[in-house]
C-alpha positions as CSV (number, residue, x, y, z in Angstrom):
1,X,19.2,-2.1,5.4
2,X,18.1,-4.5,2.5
3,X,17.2,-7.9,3.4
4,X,16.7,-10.6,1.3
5,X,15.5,-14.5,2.4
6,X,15.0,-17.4,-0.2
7,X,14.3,-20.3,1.6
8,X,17.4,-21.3,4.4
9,X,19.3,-18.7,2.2
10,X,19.9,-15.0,3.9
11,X,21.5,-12.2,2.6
12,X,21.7,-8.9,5.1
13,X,22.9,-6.4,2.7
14,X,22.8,-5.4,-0.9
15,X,25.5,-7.3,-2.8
16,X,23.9,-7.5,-6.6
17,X,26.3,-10.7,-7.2
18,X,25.4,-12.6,-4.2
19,X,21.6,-11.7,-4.7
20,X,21.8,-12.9,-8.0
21,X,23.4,-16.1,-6.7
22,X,20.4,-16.9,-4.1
23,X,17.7,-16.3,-6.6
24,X,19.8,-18.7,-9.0
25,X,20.2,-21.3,-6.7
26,X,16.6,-21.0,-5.4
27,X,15.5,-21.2,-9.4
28,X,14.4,-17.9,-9.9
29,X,14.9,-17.6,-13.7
30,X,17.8,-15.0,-14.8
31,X,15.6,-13.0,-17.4
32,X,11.8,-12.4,-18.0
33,X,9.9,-15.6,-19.1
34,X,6.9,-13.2,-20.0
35,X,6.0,-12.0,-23.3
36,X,7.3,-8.4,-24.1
37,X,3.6,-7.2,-24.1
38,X,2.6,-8.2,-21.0
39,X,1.2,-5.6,-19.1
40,X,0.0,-5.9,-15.0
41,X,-3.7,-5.4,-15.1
42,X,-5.3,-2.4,-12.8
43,X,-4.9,-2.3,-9.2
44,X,-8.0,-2.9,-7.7
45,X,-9.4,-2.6,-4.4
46,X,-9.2,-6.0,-2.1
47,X,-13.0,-5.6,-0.6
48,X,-15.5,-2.5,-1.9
49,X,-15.5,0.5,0.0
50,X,-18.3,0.7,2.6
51,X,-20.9,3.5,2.3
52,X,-19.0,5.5,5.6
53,X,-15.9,5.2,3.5
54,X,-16.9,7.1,0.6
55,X,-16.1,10.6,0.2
56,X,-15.9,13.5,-2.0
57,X,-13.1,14.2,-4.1
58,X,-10.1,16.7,-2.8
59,X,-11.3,19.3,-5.0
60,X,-15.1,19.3,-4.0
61,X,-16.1,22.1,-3.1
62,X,-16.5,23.2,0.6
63,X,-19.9,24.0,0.1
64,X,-21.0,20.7,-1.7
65,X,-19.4,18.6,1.0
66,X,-21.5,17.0,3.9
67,X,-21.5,18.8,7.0
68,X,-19.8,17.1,10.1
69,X,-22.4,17.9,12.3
70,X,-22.9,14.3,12.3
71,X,-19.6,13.5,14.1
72,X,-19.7,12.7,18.0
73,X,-17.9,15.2,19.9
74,X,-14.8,14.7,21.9
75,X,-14.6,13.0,25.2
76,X,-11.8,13.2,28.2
77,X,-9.9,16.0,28.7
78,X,-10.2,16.9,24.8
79,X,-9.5,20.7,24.0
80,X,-12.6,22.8,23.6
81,X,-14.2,22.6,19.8
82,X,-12.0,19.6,18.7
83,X,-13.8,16.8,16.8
84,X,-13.1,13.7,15.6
């Protein structure tokens, strides 16, 4: 169910006049201020991925990828063979 809240100013479903009307009142402006060529710039990452984050593309081959040898086994009542 859409939702929208502007300040004191709540609106429970999807009513494109009354949504209009909130963001009016609240001072939202009714068309872009930005220029025409504006552009958002790349998405990046918030923090850089740690070295145990990095891995090999999708498409790697099974062969070129590390083994995961290195992995602890499973504890508790985990089924023969299963790894984390």
């Amino acid at each position: 169910m859409p939702l929208l809240v502007v300040g004191n100013f709540r609106e429970r479903a999807f009513e494109a006049g009354a949504w209009n009307n909130v963001l009016t009142t609240a001072g939202y402006p009714e068309t872009s201020k930005l220029p025409k060529s504006y552009r958002n710039p790349p998405a990046t990452a918030a923090a850089p991925p740690t070295v145990s984050e990095k891995r090999p593309p999708a498409n790697t081959p099974a062969a070129a990828r590390p083994a995961t040898s290195d992995l602890p086994p499973a504890t508790g009542n985990a089924p023969p063979g299963f790894r984390f």
